[in-house]
TIDREN-864407 format. One line per field, with one value per residue (C-alpha): x, y, z. Coordinates in pm, whole numbers, plus 32768, in hexadecimal, padded with zeros to 4 digits. Example, Ala and Ser with C-alpha at 12.3 -4.5 7.8 and 13.67 -1.06 7.14 Angstrom:
<atoms>
x 84CE;8557
y 7E3E;7F96
z 830C;82CA
</atoms>
This chain:
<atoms>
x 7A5B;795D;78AF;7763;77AC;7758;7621;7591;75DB;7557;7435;74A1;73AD;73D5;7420;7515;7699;77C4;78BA;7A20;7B05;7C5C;7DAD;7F16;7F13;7EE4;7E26;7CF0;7BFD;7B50;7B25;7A51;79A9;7934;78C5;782E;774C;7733;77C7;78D7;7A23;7B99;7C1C;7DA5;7ED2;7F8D;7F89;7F08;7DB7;7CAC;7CD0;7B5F;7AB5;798E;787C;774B;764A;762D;749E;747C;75CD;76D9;7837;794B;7A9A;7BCC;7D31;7E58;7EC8;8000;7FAA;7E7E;7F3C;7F96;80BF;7FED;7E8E;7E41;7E88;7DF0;7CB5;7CD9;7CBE;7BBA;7AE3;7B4A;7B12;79AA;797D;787A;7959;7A9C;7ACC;7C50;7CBA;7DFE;7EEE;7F01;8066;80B9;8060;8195;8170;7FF5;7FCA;807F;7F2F;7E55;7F07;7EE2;7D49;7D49;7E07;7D18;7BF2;7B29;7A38;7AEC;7ACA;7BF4;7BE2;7D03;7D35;7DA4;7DE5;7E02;7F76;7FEF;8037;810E;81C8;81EE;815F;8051;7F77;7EA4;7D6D;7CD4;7DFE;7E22;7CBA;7D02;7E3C;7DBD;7C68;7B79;7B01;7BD7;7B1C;7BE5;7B93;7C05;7B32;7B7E;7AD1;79BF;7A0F;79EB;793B;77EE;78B6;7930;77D6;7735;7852;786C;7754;7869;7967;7A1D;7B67;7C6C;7D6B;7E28;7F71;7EEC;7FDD;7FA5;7E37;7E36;7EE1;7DE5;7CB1;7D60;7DC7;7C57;7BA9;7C99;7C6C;7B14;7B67;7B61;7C6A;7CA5;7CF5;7DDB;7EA1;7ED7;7F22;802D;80D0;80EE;7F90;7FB6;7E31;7DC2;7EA3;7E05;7CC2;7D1A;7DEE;7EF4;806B;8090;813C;8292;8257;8216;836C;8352;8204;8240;8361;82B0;8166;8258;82F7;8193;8169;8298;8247;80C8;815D;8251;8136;8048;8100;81AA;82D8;82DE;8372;82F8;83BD;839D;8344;8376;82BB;834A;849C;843F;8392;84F3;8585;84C2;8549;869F;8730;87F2;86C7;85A4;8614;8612;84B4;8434;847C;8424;82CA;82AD;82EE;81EB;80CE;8148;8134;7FB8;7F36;8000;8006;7EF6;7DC4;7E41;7E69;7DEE;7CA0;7C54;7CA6;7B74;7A81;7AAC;7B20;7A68;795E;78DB;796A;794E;77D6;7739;7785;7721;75E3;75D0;75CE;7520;73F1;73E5;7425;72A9;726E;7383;7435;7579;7620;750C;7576;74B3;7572;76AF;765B;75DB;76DB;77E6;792E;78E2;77B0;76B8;7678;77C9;7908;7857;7806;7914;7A30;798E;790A;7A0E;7B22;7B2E;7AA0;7B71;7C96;7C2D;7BA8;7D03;7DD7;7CF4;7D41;7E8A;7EC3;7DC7;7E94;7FF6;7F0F;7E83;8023;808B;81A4;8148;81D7;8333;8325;82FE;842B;8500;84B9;84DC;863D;85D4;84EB;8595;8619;84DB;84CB;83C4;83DE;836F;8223;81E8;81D5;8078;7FCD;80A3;806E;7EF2;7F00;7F22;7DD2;7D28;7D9A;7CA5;7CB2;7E51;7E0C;7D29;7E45;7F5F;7EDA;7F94;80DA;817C;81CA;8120;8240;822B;80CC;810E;822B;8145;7FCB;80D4;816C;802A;7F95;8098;8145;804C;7F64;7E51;7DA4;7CF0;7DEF;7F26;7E5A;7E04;7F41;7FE1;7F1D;7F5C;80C0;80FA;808D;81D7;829E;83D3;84BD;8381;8305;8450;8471;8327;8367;8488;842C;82FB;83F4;8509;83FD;8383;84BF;852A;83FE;8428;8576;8539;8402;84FA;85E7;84EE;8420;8481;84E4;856B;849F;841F;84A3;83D9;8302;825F;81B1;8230;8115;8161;816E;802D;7F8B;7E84;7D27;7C40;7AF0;7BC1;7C4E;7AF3;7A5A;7B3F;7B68;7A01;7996;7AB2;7A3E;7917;7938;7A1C;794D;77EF;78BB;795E;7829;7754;788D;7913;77A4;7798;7912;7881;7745;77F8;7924;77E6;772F;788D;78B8;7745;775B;7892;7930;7A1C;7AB2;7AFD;7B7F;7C74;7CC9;7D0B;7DED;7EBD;7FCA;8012;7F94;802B;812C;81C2;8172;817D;8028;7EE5;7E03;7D07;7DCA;7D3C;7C01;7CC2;7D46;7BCA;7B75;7C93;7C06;7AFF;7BA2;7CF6;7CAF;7BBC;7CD3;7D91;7C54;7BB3;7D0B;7D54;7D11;7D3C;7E42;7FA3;811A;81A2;8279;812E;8052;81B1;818C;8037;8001;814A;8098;7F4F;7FD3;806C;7F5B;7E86;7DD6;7C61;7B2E;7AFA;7C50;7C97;7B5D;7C19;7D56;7C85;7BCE;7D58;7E36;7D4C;7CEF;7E3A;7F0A;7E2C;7E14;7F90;7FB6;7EAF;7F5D;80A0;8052;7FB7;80DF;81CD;8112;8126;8282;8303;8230;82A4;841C;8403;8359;8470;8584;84EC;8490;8634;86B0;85BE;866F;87CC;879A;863A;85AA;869B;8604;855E;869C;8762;8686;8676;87DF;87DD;8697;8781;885B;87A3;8721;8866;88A9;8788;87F3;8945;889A;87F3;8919;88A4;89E8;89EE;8849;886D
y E989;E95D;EA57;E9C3;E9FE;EB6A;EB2E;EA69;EBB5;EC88;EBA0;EB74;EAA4;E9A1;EA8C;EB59;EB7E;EB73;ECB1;EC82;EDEA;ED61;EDF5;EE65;EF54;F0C6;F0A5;F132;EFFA;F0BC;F1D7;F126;F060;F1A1;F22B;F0F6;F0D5;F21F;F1C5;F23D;F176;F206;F25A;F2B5;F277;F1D3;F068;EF8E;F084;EF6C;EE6C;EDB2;EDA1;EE8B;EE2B;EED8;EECD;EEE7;EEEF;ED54;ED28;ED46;EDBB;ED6D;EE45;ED85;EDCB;EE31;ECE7;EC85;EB65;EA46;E94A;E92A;E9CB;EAC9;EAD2;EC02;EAFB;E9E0;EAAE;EB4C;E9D9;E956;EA8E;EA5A;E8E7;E91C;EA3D;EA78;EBB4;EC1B;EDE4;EDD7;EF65;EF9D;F0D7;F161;F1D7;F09B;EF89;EEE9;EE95;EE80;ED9F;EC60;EC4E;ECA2;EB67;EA97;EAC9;EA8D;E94C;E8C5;E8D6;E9D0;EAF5;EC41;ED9A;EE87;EFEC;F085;F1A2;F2D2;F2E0;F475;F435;F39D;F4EE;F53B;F41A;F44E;F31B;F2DA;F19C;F10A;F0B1;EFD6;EF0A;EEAF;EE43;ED6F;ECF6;EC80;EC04;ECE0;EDFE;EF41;F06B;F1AB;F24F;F35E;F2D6;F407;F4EE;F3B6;F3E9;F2AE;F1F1;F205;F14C;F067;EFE2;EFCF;EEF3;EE05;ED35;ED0F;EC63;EB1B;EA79;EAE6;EA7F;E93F;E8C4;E7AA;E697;E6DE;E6EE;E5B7;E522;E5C4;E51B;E39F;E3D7;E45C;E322;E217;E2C7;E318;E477;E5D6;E662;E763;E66C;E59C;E727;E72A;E5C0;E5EC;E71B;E64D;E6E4;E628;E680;E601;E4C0;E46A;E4A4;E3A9;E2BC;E2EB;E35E;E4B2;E4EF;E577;E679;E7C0;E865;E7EE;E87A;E9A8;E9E0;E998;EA85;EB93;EB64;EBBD;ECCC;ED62;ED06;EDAB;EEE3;EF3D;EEF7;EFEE;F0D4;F0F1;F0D3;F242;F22B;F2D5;F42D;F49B;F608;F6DD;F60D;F4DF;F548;F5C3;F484;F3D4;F4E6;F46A;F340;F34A;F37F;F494;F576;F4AE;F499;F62C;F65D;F57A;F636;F78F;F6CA;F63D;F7A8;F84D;F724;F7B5;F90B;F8D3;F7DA;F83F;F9D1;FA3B;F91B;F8B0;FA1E;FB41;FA91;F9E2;FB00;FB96;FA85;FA08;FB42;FC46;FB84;FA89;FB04;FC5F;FC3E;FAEF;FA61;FB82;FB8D;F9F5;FA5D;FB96;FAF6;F9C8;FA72;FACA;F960;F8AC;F8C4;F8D9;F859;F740;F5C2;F620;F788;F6E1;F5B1;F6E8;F80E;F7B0;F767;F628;F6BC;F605;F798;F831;F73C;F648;F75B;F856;F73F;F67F;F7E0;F8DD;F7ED;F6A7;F6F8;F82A;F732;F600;F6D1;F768;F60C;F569;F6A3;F665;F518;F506;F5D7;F506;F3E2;F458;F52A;F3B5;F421;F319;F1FC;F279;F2E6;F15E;F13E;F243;F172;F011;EFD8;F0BC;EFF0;EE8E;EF0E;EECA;ED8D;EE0E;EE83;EFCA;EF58;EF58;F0EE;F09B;F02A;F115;F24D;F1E8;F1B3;F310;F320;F209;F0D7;EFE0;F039;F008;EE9D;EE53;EE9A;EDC9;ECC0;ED4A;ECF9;EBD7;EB00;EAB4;EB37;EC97;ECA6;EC6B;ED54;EE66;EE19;EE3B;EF96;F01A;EF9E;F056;F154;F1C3;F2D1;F321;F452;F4CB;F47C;F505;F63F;F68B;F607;F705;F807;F7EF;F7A2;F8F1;F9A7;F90B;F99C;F8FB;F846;F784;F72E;F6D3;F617;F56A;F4E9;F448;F39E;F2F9;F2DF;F216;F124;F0B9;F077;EFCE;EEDE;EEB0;EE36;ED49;ECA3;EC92;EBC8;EB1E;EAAB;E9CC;EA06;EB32;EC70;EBFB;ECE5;EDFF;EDD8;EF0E;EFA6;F134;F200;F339;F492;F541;F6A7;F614;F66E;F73C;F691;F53A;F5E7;F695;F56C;F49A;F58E;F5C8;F43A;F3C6;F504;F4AB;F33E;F37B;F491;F3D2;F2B2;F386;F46C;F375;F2A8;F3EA;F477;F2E7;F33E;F46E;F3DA;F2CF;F3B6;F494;F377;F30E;F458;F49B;F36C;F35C;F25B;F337;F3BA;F204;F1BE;F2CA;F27A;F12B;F1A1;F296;F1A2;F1CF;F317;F3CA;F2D0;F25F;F35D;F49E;F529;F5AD;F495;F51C;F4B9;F369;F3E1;F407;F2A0;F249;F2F1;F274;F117;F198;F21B;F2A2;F3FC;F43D;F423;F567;F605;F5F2;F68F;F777;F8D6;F7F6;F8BB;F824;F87E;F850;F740;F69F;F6E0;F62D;F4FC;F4D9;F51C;F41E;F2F3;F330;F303;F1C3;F151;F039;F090;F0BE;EFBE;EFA8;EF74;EE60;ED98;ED85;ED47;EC0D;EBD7;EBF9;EB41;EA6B;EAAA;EA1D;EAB2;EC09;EBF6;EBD8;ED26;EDDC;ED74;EDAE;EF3D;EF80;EF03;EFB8;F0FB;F13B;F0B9;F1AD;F2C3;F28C;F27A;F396;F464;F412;F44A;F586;F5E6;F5B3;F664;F77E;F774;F7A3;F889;F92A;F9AF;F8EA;F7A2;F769;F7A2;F6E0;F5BB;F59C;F57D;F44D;F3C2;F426;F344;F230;F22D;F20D;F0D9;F05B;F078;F009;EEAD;EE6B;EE91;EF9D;EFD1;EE96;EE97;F006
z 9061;8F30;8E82;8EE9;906D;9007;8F08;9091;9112;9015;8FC2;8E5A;8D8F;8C8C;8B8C;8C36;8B7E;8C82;8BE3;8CB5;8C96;8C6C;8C31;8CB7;8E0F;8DB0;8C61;8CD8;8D03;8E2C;8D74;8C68;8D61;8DDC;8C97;8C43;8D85;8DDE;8F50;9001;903C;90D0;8F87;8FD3;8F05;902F;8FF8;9109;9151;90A7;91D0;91A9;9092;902C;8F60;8EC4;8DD0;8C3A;8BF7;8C22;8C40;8D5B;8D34;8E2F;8E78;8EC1;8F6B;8E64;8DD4;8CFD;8C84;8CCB;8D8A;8F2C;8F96;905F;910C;900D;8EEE;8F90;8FDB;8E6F;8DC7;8E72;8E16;8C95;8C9F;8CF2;8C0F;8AD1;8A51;8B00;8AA4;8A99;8AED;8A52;8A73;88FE;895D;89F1;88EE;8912;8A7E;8A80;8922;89F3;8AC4;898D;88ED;8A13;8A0E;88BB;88CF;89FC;88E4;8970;88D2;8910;88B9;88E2;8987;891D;8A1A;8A41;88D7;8901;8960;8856;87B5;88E5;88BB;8742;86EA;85B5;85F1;84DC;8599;8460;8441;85AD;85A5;8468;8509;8630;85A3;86B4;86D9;874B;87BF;8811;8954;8A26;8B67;8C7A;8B6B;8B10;89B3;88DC;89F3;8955;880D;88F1;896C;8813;87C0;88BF;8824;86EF;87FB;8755;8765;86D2;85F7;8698;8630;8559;85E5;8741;86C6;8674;8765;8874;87D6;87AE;894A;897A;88CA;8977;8AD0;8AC4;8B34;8A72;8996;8AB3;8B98;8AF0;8A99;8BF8;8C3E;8B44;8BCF;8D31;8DE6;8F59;8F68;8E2A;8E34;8F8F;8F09;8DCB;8EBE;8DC5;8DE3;8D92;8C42;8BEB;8AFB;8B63;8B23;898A;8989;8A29;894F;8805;889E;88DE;8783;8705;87C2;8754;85A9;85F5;867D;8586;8482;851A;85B3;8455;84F2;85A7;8705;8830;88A8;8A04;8A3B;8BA6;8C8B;8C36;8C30;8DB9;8DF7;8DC1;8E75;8FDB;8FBB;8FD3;9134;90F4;9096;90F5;927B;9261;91C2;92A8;93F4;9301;92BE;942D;9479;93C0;9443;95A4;953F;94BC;9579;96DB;96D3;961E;9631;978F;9826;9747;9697;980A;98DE;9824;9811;9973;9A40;9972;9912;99E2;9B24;9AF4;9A90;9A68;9BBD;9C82;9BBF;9C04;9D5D;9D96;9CDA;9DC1;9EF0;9EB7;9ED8;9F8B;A0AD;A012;A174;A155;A0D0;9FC3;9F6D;9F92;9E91;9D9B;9DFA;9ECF;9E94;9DA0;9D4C;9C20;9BA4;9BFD;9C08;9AE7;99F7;9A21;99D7;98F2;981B;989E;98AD;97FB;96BF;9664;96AE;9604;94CB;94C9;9509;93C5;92EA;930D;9305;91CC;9139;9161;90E7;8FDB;8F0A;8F4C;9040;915A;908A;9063;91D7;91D5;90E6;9199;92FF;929E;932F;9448;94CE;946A;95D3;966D;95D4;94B8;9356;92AB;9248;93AC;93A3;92F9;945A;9544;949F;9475;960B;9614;95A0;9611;9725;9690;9528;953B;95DD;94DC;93D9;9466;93B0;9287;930D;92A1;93ED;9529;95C3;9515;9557;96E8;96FA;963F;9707;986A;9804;978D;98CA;9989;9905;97E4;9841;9764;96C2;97CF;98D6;9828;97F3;9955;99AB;98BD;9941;9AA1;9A74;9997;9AC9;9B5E;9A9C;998B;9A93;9B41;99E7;9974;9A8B;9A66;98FD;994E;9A48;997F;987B;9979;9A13;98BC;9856;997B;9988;980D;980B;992F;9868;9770;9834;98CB;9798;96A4;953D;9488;93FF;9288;9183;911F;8FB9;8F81;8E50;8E30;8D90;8CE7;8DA0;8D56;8DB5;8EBE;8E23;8F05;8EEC;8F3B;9070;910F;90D3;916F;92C3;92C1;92B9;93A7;94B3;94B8;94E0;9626;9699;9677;970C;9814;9896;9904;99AE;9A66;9AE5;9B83;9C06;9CA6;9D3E;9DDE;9E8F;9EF0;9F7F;A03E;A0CA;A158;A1E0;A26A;A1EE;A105;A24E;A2D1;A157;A18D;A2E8;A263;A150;A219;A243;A0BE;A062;A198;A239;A0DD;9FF0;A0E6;A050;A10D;A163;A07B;9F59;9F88;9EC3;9D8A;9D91;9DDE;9CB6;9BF8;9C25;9B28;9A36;9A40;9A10;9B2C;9C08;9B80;9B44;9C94;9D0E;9C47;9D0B;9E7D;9F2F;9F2C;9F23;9DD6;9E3F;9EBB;9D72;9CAD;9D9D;9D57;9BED;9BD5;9CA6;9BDE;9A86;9AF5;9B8D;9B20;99D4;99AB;9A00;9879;985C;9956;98AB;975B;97F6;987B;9739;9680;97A0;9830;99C8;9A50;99AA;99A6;9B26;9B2A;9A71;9B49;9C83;9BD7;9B79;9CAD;9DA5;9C9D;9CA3;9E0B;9E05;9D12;9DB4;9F1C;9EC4;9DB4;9F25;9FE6;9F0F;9ECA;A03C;A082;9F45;9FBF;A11B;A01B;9F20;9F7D;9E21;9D4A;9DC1;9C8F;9BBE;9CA5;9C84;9B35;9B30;9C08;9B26;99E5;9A6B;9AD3;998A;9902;99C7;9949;97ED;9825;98CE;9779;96C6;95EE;9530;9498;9419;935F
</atoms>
């Protein structure tokens, strides 16, 4: 990718300066770009969360966001796409941590040595006095030979210094003897001095392009770059060291097993306890039972009734039971949106302290089990806000094989925002041993199909290199702003798709052919699954997006063993249209149409045996089914484990 493939988009003109934000995961790049260009990113200090590349405008000029980078080179697509956007840069903004110079300088170093004009943003430079450390800002910017503009980008302080500077960008100060050897390789190639940087430190991409063999040197120039680094610290930092203060001493805390394991099921406990009890039941028994059925519906109706024949085709498509005015509005007002405001609060919130990354950490050998490693946590716990988003973000992991494993479970076993909310909600009205019982039964078939992509698959899980960025209090603005953008993205998304849901079942039940679909499907919804033929209207629905299904059920009259069945099939059931697209887009169609069919035959497999074994339990033990059953799950899980030799990965 080339800077110019966004000037054709933007309709840059002749005149127009290419600016490239560049610098380590969790430094704040999106942040500026924000400030900068006045638009809105995902800022969150969780790394993997800048996937594609954002670019906006600087009067003439256009700036560009990148992924977190360590270095400009090709081990990863992040670093791959990172170099190509330098390369074709007029001024590359490095953002640097101000209490991380010793891990953020290697990159600064790196642009400098590739001969290209850059201005620093050193960052966050309000917590250097909580990390004890005194930086001479002057002397770094003599040092490196460019300028260095402090900035403190959530609170767009210094960002107004940093544009009036950029027009000052340079290189820096070079080694003079690699200098020197850069611009003899650069004349006898016919190539620039960046170039033959990278063909030295063994580029595969840049010796292809050259038709050369890639060089041998990138471990001696690392280690003389990182020697640097280490001599321009201790100048400016005067040689004071960095203490760690209360939330850094907790941050270490999560991530050893011992304590971490326990604050994890506390924290997973408290995301139930807000999310679950009170959004799921107390804040949505008011907006959709007080609220919209207690008074807008029956005002829906009583005004139309005036109108309409609300036994007529067209009363039914308006009023009835998947009504455009009743069903469509009440779930998507009354329902949805006080759960997905609720699920984004939260998980902004988790983003945004930095704890998500040493949940990563803390889960690594975990799922090795499954055949991934931690950094897979990044796309599974952002399935449980959004199916296609999560696909979209596999692409971070490091194999073919990882990303798979991860687009399979998500498509199976993942449910997302709005579905796990509804799903939570009904569920709760089960009571603790059918919820219980639910969990681990999602939890035992992911595990199960995990491990056996494992063994099937080739290669091993590649080891987890993650960047671990400092506990912080989550800031407010960052966290409304996130909840509000991200609800209303699924809800505008969402209304339009669910009111089309609603019209269609309405159109299939005045005309009949609602009642011949589910005589059709009674083999598996009432032979296989032991459920009322009716229930075939939430798979129906489920084909459009996953939560329909849940929420076009939700008050239908069932036993509780029933509702479990049901809610259990539909969160293993195929994932969204959107979904299944990018799954196509991601996997290509053959192997995307072997996942659909894959889910789908798995879903009603797990849901008819989980009925049956539940039906007989019921016959033994009567109420205690439930418990009973998640004994024999317990153990099945177990044998699970045991299969993938857990012992000997953790």
């Amino acid at each position: 990718m080339d800077c110019r493939d966004f000037g054709k988009k933007a309709g840059a003109g002749k005149d127009t300066k290419y600016i490239v934000l560049a610098g380590n995961p969790n430094v704040g790049k999106t942040a500026i770009f924000n400030g900068l260009t006045g638009a809105y990113g995902d800022v969150s200090n969780f790394p993997g969360t800048t996937v594609d590349t954002c670019y906006g405008r600087i009067g003439r000029d256009i700036i560009i966001d990148t992924p977190g980078a360590y270095g400009i080179s090709s081990f990863t697509g992040e670093e791959k796409l990172v170099r190509d956007l330098v390369l074709s840069a007029d001024v590359v903004i490095n953002v640097v941590d101000a209490a991380r110079l010793e891990r953020d300088l290697f990159l600064t170093l790196h642009l400098i040595d590739l001969g290209i004009p850059v201005v620093v943003a050193l960052n966050m430079a309000d917590e250097t006095a909580r990390y004890g450390l005194k930086i001479d800002i002057c002397l770094l910017e003599d040092v490196l030979g460019v300028p260095v503009v402090p900035t403190v980008a959530v609170d767009k302080r210094g960002l107004g210094g940093l544009a009036e500077r950029l027009p000052e960008a340079r290189r820096g100060v070079r080694d003079p003897a690699l200098a020197r050897r850069l611009a003899e390789m650069a004349r006898e190639l016919g190539t620039s001095e960046a170039m033959a940087l990278l063909l030295l430190e063994g580029d595969a991409t840049t010796a292809g392009v050259l038709d050369l063999p890639p060089g041998t040197e990138r471990m001696p120039l690392y280690r003389k770059r990182r020697e640097r680094v280490n001599e321009i610290v201790r100048l400016v930092s005067g040689g004071s060291e960095s203490t760690g203060g209360f939330l850094d001493n907790l941050g270490h805390i999560m991530i050893r097993p011992l304590t971490g394991f326990p604050i994890m099921v506390l924290a997973m406990a408290l995301v139930y306890l807000l999310v679950g009890v009170f959004f799921a039941q107390v804040v949505v028994d008011f907006t959709e039972g007080w609220l919209m059925e207690g008074f807008y519906e029956p005002l829906v109706r009583s005004a139309l009734a005036a109108y309409v024949d609300l036994d007529s085709p067209a009363g039914e498509i308006l009023a009835g039971r998947f009504g455009l005015l009743t069903m469509a509005v009440t779930y998507v007002l009354g329902l949805l949106t006080p759960l997905v405001v609720g699920f984004f609060l939260v998980l902004s919130v988790l983003e945004d302290c930095g704890y998500l990354p040493r949940v990563a950490i803390l889960t690594d050998r975990l799922l090795a089990v499954i055949g991934l490693n931690g950094l897979s946590v990044i796309p599974l716990v952002l399935g449980f806000g959004c199916i296609t988003a999560a696909v979209i973000t596999t692409r971070l992991l490091p194999s073919d094989r990882e990303r798979r494993i991860a687009v399979f479970l998500l498509s199976l076993a993942v449910p997302c925002s709005a579905q796990l909310a509804l799903v939570t909600a009904i569920m709760a009205r089960q009571g603790s041993a059918y919820f219980l019982l639910y969990g681990l039964i999602i939890l035992t078939v992911m595990t199960a199909a995990g491990v056996a992509l494992s063994r099937i698959l080739p290669g091993e899980p590649a080891p987890l290199l993650m960047d671990l960025p400092p506990l912080r209090l989550p800031r407010l603005d960052n966290v409304l702003v996130k909840t509000r953008m991200r609800s209303w993205h699924f809800l505008k998304e969402a209304f339009p798709l669910f009111v089309g849901g609603a019209l269609f079942l309405s159109l299939l039940k005045v005309t009949g052919a609602l009642d011949s679909i589910q005589s059709c499907l009674e083999p598996v919804t009432v032979g296989w699954l032991n459920l009322p033929r009716e229930s075939a209207a939430a798979f129906i629905m489920g084909f459009i997006r996953r939560e329909f299904g849940p929420a076009g059920m939700i008050n239908f009259p069932m036993t509780e063993g029933q509702t479990f069945v049901l809610m259990l099939t539909l969160t293993l059931f195929v994932p969204c249209i959107a979904s299944v697209m990018v799954i196509f887009k991601e996997r290509g169609w053959k192997e995307g149409v072997l996942i659909w069919i894959s889910v789908l035959v798995l879903a009603f497999l797990v849901g008819g045996l989980a009925a049956r074994l539940l039906g007989a339990l019921s016959g033994i033990g009567g109420s205690a089914a439930p418990l009973l059953m998640t004994g024999v799950v317990a153990l099945a899980l177990a044998g699970v484990l045991a299969v993938s030799n857990l012992g000997k990965r953790i």
